[in-house]
VEXDREN-2710 file (C-alpha; in Angstrom, 1 decimal):
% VEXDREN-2710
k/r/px/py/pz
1/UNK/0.0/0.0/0.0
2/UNK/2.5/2.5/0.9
3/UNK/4.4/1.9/-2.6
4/UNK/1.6/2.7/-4.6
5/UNK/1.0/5.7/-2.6
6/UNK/4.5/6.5/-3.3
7/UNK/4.0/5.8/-6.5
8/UNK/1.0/8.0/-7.1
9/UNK/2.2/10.8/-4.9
10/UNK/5.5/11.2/-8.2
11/UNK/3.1/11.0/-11.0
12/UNK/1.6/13.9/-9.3
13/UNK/4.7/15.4/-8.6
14/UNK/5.8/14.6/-12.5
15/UNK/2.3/16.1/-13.8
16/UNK/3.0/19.3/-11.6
17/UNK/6.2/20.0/-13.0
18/UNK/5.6/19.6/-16.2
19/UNK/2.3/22.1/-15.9
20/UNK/4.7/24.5/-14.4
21/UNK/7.6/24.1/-17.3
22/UNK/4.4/24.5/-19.5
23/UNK/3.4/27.6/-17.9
24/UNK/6.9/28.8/-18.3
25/UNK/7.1/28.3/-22.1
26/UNK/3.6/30.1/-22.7
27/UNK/5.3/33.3/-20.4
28/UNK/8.0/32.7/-22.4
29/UNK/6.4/33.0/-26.0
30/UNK/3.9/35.9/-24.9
31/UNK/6.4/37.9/-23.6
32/UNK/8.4/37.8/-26.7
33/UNK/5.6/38.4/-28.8
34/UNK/4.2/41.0/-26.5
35/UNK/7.5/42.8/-26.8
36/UNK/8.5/42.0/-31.3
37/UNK/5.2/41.6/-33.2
38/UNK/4.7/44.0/-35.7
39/UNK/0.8/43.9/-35.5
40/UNK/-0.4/46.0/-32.8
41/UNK/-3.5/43.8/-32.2
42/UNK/-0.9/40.6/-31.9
43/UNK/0.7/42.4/-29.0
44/UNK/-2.1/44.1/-27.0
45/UNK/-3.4/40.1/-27.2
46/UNK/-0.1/39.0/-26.3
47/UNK/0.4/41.1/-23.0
48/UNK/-3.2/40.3/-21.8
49/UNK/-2.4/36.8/-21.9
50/UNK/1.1/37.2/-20.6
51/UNK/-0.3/39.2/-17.5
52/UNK/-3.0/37.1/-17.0
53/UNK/-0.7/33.5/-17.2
54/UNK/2.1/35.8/-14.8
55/UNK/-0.7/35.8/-12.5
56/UNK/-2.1/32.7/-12.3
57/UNK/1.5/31.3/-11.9
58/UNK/2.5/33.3/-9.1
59/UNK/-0.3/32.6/-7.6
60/UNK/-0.2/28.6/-8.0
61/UNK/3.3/28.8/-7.2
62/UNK/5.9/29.2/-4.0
63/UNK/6.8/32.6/-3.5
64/UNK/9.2/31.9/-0.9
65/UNK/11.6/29.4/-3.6
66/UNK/10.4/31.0/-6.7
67/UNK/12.9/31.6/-9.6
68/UNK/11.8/33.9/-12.4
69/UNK/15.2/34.3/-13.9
70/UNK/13.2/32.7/-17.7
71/UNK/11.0/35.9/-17.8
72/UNK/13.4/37.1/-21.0
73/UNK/10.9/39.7/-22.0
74/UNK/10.3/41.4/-18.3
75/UNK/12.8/42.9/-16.3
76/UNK/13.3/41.1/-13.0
77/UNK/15.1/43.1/-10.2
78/UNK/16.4/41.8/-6.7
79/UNK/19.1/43.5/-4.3
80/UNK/22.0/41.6/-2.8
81/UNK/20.6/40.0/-0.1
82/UNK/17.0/38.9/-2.3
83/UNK/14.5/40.2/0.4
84/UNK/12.4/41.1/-2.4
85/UNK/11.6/40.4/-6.2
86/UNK/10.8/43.7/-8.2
87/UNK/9.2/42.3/-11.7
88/UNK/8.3/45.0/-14.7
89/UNK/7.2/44.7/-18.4
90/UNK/6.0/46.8/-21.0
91/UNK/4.3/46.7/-24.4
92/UNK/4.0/49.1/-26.9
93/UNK/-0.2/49.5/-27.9
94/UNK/-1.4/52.0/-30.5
95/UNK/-0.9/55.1/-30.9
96/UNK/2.5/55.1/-29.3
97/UNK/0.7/54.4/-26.0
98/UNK/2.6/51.6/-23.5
99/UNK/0.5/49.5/-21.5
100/UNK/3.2/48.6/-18.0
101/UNK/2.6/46.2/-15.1
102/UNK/4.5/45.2/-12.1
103/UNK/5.0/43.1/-8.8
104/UNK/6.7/43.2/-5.7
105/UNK/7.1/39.6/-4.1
106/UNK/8.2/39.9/-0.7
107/UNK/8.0/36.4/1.3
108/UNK/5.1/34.6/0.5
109/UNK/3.3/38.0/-0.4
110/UNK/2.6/39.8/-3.8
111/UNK/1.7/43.4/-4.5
112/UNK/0.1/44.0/-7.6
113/UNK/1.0/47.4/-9.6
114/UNK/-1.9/49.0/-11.2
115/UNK/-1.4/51.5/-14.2
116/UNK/-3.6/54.6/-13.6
117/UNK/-3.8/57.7/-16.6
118/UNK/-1.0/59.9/-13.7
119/UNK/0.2/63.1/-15.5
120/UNK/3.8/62.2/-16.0
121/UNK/5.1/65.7/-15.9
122/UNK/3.3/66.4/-12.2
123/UNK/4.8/62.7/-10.2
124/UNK/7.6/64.4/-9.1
125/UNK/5.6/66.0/-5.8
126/UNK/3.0/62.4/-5.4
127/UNK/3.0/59.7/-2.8
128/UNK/1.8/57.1/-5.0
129/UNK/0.2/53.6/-3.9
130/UNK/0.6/50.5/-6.2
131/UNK/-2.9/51.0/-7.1
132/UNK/-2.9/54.1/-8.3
133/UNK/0.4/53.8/-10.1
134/UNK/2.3/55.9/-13.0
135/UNK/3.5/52.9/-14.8
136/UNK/7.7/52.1/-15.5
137/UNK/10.0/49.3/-17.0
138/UNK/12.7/49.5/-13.8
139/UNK/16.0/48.4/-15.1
140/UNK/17.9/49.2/-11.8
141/UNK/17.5/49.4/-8.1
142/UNK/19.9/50.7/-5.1
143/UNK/19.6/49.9/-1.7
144/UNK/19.2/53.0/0.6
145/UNK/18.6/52.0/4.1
146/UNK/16.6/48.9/5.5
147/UNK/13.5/48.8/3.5
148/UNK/13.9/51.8/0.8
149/UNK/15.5/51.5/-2.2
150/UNK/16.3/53.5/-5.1
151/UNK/14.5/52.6/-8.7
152/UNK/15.1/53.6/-11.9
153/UNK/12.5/52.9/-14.5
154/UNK/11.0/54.0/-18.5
155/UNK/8.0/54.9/-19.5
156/UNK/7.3/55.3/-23.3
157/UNK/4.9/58.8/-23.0
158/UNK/4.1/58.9/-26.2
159/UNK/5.2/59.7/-29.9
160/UNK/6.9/62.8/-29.1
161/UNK/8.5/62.2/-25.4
162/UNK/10.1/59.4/-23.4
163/UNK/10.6/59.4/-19.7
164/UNK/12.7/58.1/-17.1
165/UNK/12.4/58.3/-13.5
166/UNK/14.6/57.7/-10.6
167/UNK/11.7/57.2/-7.7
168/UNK/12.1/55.2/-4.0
169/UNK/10.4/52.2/-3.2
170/UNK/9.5/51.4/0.7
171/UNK/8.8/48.0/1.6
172/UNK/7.2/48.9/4.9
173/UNK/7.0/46.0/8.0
174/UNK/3.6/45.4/7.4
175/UNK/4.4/44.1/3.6
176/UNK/2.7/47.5/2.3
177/UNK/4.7/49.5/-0.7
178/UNK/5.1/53.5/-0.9
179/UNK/6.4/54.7/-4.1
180/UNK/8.3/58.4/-3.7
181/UNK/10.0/59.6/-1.0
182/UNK/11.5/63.4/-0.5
183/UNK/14.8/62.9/-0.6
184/UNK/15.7/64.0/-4.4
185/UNK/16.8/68.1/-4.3
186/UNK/15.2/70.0/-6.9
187/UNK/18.0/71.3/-9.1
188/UNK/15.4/74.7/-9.4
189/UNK/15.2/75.1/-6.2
190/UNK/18.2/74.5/-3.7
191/UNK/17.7/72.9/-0.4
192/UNK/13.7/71.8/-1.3
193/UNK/12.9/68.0/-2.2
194/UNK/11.3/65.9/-4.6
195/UNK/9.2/62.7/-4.2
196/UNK/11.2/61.3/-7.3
197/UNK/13.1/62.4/-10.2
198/UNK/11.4/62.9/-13.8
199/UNK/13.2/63.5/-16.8
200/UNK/11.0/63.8/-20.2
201/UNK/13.3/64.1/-23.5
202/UNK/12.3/63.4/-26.9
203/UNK/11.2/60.3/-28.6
204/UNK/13.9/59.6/-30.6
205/UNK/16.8/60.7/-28.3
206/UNK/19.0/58.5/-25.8
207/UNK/18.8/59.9/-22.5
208/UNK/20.8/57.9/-19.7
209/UNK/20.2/58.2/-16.0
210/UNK/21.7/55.3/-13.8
211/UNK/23.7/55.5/-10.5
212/UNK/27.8/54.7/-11.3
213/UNK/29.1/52.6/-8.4
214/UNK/32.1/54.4/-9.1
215/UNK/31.8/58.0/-8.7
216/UNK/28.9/57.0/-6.0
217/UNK/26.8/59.2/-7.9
218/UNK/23.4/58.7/-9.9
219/UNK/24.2/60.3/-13.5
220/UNK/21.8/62.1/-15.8
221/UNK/22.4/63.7/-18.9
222/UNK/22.1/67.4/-19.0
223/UNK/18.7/68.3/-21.1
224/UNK/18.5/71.4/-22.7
225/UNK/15.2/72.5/-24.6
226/UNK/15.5/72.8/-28.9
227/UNK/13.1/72.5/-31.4
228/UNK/12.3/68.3/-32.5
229/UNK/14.1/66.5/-35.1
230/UNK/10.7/64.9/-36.3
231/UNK/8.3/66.5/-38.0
232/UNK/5.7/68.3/-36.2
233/UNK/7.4/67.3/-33.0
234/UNK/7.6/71.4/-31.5
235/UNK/9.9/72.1/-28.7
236/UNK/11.6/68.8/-27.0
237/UNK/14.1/68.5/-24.7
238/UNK/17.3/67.1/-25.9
239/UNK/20.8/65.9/-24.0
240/UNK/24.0/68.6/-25.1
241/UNK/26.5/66.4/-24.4
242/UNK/27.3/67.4/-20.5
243/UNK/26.4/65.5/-17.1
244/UNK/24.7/66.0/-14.2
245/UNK/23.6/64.0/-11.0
246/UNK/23.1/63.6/-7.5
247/UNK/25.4/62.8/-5.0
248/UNK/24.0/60.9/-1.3
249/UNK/24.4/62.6/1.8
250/UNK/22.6/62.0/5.1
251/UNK/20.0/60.2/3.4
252/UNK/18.8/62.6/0.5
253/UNK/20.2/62.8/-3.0
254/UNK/22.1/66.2/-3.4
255/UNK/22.1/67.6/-6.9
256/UNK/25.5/68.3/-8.6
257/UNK/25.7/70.7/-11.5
258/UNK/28.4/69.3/-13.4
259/UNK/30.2/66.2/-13.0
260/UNK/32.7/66.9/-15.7
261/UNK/34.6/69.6/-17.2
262/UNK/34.2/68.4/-20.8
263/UNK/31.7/66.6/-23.1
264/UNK/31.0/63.5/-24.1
265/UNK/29.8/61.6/-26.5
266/UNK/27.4/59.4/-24.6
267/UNK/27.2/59.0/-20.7
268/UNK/29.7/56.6/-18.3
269/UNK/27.7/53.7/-17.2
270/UNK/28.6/51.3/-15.4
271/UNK/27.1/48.1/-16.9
272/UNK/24.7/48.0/-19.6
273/UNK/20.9/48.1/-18.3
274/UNK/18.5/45.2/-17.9
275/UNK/20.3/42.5/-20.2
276/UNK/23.0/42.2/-23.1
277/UNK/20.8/40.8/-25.8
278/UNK/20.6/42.5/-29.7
279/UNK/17.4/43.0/-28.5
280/UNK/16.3/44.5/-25.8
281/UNK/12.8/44.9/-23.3
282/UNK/12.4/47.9/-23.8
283/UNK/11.3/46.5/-27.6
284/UNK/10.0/48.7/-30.3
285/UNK/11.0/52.2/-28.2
END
């Protein structure tokens, strides 16, 4: 009796694991499609059943030993010490509009990110709840203290203007998430904070902001306002070559005007964001 309920008990086991390596390779394929089909339609279809697959797995699955290093097509974040799982994705609907969801796993727990219509050029003064949430690809994160980290995230705001944020997530004791934090100096106003960092540049541009591990700084680009390079694009703000950033001290970023005395050509970074693939997630941006 007991070897047959042995027995049983594996070709459950064996049925479970290939449902979840199943799961996987449908996560797999939507994402990639979600992120490279040409068709609008195909990818709008494609990120509803990615999201909706991503949701039933996490929730059929242990949080506690999970392992979502096969998500090719989402960006998947953890600091050192893997207290938390930060997971983003994007995909590019019509009309140059980007439809963005996220999770935070922490233990056994998930928080769900909810993309809300946020005015992208107000953020930089809102608390914001995971419900009520701006929407971002995060690519990077830096530990601050126990709890609060640094993110960095892109959100595709349209077919003029990109953005990119530098914002502070709080994992608070009771598993409950903050987003934004006053601790970023506004460069316009000296010795007054910002919940976050917003930097909108044009569409076609490359705008870097990261933290380099090496100067212990977070770097921007320096964005100066000129007319588009696309046609009826108006006014846009473009990088001129120079570099700014923000230096910690006492628990607040501190801006710095100018990190070098030259220009370059394209930004110092330490590592190249999110993956080294031909292709990246951040797709058809």
């Amino acid at each position: 009796m007991r070897a047959i309920y042995l027995f049983v008990t594996l070709i459950f086991f064996n049925i479970s694991l290939e449902a979840q390596d199943s799961v996987k390779e449908q996560l797999i394929f939507y994402g990639d499609v979600m992120v490279n089909a040409q068709e609008v339609t195909t990818r709008s279809l494609a990120h509803q059943k990615f999201e909706n697959i991503l949701e039933a797995y996490l929730d059929s699955t242990d949080l506690t030993s999970i392992d979502l290093g096969f998500l090719k097509w989402a960006s998947v974040l953890q600091p050192d010490d893997k207290s938390f799982t930060l997971i983003s994705w994007q995909a590019e609907l019509k009309d140059y509009n980007y439809a963005y969801g996220a999770y935070v796993i922490v233990g056994d727990s998930i928080v769900k990110f909810n993309q809300t219509d946020l005015p992208m050029n107000q953020i930089d003064a809102m608390m914001i709840e995971p419900s009520d949430w701006y929407g971002a690809l995060y690519y990077n994160l830096l530990p601050l203290s126990e709890g609060r980290y640094t993110i960095f995230g892109f959100n595709g705001s349209g077919k003029w203007m990109n953005t990119k944020i530098a914002d502070v997530l709080t994992i608070n004791d009771d598993g409950s998430i903050k987003l934004g934090a006053a601790i970023y100096e506004d460069k316009g106003s000296p010795g007054t904070f910002q919940e976050r960092l917003v930097f909108q540049y044009s569409s076609d541009a490359s705008f870097n902001l990261n933290y380099n591990p090496g100067l212990k700084l977070i770097v921007n680009d320096h964005l100066i306002q000129r007319i588009g390079r696309l046609e009826g694009q108006g006014p846009v703000n473009l990088p001129d070559g120079s570099y700014e950033g923000y230096e910690m001290k006492e628990g607040k970023w501190y801006y710095v005007e100018k990190i070098y005395e030259h220009k370059y050509d394209e930004a110092p970074r330490p590592k190249p964001v999110l993956n080294n693939s031909d292709k990246s997630i951040f797709g058809k941006n």
